[in-house]
VEXDOLO-894172 format. One line per field, with one value per atom (N, C-alpha, C): x, y, z; atom name; residue in one letter. Coordinates in nm, 4 decimals, decimal comma, padded with zeros to 6 digits, always signed. Atoms other than C-alpha are relative to their C-alpha. Layout:
xx = (X	...)
yy = (Y	...)
zz = (Z	...)
atome = (CA	...)
residu = (a	...)
! end
This chain:
xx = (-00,1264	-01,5409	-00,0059	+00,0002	-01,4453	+00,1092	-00,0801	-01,2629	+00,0579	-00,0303	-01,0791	+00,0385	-00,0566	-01,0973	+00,0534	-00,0702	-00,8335	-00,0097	+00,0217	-00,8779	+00,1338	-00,1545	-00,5386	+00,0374	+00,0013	-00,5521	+00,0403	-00,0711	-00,4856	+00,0843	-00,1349	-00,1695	+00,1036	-00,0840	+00,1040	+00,1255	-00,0827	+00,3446	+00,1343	-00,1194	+00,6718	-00,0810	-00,0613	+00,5387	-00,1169	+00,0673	+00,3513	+00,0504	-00,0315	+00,3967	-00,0435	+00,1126	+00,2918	+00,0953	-00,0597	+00,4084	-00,0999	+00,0732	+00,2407	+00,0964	+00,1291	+00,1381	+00,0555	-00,0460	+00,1855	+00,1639	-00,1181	+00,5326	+00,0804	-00,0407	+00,5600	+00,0270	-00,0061	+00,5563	+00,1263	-00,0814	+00,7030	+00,1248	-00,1772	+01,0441	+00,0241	-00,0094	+01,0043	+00,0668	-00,0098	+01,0266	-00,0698	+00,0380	+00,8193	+00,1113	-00,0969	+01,1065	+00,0591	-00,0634	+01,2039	-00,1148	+00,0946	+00,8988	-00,0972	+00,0022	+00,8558	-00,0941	+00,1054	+00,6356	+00,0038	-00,0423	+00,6526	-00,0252	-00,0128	+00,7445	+00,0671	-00,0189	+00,7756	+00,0182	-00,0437	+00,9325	-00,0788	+00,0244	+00,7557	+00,0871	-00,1084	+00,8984	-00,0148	+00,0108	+00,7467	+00,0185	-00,0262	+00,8325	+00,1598	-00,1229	+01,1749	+00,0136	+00,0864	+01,0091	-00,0997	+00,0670	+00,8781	+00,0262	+00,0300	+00,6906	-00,0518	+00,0633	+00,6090	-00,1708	+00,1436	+00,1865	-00,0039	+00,0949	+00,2164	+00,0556	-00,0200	+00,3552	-00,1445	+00,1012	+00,0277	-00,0864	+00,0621	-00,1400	+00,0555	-00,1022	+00,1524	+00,0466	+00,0084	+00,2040	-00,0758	+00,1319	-00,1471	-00,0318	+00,0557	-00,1384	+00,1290	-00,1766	+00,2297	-00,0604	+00,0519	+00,0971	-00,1137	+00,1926	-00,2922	+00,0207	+00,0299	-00,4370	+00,0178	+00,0247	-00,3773	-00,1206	+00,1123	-00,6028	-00,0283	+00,0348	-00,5293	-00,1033	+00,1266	-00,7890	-00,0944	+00,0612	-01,0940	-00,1131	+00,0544	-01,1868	+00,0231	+00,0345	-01,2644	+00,0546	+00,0112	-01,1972	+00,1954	-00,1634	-00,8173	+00,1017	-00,0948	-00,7328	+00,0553	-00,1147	-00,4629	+00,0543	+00,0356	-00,4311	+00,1588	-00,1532	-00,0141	+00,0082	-00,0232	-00,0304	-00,0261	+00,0732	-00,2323	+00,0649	-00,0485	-00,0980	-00,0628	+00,0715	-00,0781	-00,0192	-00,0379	-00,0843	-00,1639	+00,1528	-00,4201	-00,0332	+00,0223	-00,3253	+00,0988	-00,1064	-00,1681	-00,0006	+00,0728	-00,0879	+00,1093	-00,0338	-00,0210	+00,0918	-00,0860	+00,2460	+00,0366	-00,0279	+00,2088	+00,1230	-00,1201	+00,5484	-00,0154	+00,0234	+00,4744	-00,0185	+00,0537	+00,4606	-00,0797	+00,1138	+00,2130	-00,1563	+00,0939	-00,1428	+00,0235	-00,0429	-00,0818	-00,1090	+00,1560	-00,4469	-00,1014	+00,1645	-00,8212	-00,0233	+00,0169	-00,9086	-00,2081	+00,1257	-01,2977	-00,0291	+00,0507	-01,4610	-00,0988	+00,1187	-01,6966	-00,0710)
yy = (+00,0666	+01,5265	-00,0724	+00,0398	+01,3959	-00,1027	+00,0994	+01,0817	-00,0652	+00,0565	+00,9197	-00,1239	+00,1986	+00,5066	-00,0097	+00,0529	+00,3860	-00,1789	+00,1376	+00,0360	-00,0814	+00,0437	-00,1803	+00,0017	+00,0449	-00,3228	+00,0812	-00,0749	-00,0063	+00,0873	-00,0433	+00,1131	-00,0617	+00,0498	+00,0514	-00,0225	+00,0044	-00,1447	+00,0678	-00,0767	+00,0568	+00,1209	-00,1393	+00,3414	-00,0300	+00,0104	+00,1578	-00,0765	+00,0529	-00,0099	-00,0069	-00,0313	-00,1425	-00,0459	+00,0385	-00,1799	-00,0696	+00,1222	-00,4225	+00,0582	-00,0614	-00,2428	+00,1270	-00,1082	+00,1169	+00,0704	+00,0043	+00,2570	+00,0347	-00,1157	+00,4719	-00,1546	+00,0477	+00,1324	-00,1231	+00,0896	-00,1522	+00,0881	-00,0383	+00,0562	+00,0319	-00,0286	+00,0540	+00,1639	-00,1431	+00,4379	+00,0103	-00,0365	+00,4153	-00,0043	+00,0202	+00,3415	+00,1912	-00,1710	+00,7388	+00,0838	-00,1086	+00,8548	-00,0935	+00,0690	+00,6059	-00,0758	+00,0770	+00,4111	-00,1573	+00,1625	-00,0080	-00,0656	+00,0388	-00,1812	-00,1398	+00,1046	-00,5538	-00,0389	+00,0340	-00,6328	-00,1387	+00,1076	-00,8690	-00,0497	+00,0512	-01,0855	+00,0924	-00,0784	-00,8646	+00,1601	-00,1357	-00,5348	+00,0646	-00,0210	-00,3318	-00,0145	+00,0212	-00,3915	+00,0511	-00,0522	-00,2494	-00,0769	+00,0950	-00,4763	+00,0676	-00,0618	-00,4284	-00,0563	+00,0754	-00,4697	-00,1428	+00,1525	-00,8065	-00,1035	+00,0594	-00,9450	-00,0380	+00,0103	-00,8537	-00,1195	+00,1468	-01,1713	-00,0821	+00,0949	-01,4234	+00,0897	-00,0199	-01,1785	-00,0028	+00,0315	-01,1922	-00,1782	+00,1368	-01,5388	-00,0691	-00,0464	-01,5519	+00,0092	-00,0716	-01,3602	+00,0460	-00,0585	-01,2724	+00,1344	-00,1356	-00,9746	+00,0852	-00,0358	-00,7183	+00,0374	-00,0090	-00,6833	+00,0786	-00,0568	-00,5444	+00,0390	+00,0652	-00,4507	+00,0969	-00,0497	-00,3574	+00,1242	-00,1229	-00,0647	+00,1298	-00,1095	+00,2640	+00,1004	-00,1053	+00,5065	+00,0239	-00,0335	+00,6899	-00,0151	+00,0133	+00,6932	-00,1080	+00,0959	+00,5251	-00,1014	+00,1646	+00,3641	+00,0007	+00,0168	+00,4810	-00,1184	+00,1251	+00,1712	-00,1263	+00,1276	-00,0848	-00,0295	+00,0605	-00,2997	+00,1057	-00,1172	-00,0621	-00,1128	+00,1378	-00,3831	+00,0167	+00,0114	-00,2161	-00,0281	-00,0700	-00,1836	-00,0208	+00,0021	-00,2184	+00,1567	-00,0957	+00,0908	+00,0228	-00,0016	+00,1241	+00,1653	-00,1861	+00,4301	-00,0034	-00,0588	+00,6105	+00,0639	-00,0908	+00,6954	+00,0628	-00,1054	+00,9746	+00,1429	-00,1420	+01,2847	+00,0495	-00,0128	+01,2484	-00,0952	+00,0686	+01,0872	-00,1242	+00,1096	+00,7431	-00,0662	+00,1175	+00,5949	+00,1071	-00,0332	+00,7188	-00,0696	+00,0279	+00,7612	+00,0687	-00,0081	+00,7669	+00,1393	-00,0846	+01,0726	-00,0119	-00,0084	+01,0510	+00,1201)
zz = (+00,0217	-00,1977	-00,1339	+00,1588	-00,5445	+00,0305	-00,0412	-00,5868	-00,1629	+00,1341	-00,8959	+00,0249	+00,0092	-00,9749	-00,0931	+00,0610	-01,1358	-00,0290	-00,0226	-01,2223	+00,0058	+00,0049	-01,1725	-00,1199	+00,1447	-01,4920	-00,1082	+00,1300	-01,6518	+00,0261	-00,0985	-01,4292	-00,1371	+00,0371	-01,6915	+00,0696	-00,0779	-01,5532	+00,0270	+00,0163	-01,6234	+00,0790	-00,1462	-01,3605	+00,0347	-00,1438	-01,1194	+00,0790	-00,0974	-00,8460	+00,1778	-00,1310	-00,4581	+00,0667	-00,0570	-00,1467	+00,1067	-00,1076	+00,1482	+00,1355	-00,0259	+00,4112	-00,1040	+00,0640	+00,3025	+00,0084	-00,0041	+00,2366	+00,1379	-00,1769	+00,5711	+00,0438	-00,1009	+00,7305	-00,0449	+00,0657	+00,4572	-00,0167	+00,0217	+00,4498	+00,1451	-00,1194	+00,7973	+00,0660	-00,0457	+00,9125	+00,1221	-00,1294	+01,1983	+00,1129	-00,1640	+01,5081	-00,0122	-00,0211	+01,3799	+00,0880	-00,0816	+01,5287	+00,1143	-00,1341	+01,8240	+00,0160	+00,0101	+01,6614	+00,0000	+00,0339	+01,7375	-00,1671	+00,1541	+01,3947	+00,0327	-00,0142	+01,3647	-00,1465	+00,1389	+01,0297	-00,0461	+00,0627	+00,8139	-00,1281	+00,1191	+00,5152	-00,1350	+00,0841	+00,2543	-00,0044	-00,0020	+00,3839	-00,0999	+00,0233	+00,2847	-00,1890	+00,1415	-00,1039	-00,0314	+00,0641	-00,3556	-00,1388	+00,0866	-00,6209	-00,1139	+00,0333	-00,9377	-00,0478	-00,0499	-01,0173	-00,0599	+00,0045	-01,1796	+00,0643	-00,1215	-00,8663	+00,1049	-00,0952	-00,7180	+00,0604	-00,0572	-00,7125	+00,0960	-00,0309	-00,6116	+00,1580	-00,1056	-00,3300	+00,0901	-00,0635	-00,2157	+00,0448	-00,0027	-00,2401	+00,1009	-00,0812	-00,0438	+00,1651	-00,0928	+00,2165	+00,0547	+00,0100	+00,1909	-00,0305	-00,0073	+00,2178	+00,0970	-00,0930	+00,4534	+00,1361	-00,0751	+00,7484	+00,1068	-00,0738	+01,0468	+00,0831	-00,1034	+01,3084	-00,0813	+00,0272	+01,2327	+00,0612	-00,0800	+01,4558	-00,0938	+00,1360	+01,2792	+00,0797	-00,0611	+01,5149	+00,0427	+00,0686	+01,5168	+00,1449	-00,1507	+01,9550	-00,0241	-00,0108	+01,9561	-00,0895	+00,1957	+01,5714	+00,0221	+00,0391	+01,5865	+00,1156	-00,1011	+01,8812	-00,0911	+00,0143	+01,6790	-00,1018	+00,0968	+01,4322	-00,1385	+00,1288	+01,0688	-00,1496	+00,1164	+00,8355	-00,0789	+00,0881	+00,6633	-00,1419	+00,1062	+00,3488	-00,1183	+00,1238	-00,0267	-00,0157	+00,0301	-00,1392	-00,1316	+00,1344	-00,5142	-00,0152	+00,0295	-00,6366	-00,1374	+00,1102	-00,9517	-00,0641	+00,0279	-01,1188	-00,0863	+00,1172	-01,3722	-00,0007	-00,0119	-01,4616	-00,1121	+00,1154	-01,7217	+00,0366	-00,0394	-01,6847	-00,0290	+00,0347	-01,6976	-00,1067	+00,0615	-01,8169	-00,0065	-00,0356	-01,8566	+00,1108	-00,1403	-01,5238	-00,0022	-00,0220	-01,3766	+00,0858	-00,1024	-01,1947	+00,0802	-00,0505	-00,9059	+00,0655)
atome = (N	CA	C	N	CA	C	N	CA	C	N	CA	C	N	CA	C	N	CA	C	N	CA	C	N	CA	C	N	CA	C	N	CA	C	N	CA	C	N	CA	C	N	CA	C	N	CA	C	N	CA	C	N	CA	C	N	CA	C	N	CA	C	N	CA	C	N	CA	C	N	CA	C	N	CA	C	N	CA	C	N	CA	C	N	CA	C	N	CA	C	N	CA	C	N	CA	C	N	CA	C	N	CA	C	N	CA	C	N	CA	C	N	CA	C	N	CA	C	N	CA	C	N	CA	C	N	CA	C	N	CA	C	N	CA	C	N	CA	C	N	CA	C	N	CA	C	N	CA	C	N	CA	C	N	CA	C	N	CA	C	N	CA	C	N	CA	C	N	CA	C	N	CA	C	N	CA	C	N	CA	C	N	CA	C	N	CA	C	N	CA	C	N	CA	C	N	CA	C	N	CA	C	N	CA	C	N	CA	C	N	CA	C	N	CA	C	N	CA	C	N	CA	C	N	CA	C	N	CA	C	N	CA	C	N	CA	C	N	CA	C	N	CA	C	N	CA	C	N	CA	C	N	CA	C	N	CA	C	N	CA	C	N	CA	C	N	CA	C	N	CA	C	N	CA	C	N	CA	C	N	CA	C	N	CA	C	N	CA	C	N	CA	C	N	CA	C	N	CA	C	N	CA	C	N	CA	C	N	CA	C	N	CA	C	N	CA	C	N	CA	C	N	CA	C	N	CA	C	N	CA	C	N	CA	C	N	CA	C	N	CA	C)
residu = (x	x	x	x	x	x	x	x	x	x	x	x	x	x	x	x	x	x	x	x	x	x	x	x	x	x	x	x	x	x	x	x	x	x	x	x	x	x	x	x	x	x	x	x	x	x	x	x	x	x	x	x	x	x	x	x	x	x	x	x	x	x	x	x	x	x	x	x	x	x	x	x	x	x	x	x	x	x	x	x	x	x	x	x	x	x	x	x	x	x	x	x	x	x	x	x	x	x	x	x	x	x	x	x	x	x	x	x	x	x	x	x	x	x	x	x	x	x	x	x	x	x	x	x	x	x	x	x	x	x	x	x	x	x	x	x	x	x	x	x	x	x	x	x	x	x	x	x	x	x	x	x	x	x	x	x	x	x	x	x	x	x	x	x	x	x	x	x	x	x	x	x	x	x	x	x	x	x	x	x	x	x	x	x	x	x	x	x	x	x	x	x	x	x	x	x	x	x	x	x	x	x	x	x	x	x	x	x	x	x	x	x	x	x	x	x	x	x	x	x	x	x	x	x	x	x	x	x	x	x	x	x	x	x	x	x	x	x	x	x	x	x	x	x	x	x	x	x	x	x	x	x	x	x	x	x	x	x	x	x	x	x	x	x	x	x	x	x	x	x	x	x	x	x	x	x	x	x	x	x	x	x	x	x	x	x	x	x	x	x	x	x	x	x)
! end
């Protein structure tokens, strides 16, 4: 498996951007597929990255539970996660290979 790090820092802001948890959940889409969804204050948004802090600091970090294993994850709270979105159709930055 091969993986590419991007470091934030070099996301230009004009086409990036995050949402808190991931978008499937912050634009709330789960109740279409019968999944429980409990709206938080930061959902229904999309920030752009030099919000990132002041939202972290707002709200923390996401956490959610910490069980690893997938029975029954569409039940458990999905609040795992930032998840950053690339708008481009060009490479944005020098990116890392592992």
């Amino acid at each position: 498996m091969r993986e590419v790090v991007v470091p934030l820092s070099a996301l230009p802001e004009s086409v990036s951007s995050f949402t808190v948890p991931d978008s499937a959940i912050a634009m709330g889409f789960l109740p279409r597929f019968d999944i429980p969804y409990e709206r938080r204050p930061y959902h229904a948004q999309v920030f752009r990255m030099s919000q990132l802090s002041k939202v972290m600091r707002e709200h923390g970090l996401p956490v959610g539970d910490t069980e690893d294993g997938y029975a029954g994850y569409h039940r458990r709270a999905l609040e795992k996660y930032v998840e950053i979105q690339v708008w481009s159709d060009e490479t944005p930055c020098r990116c890392h290979r592992s």
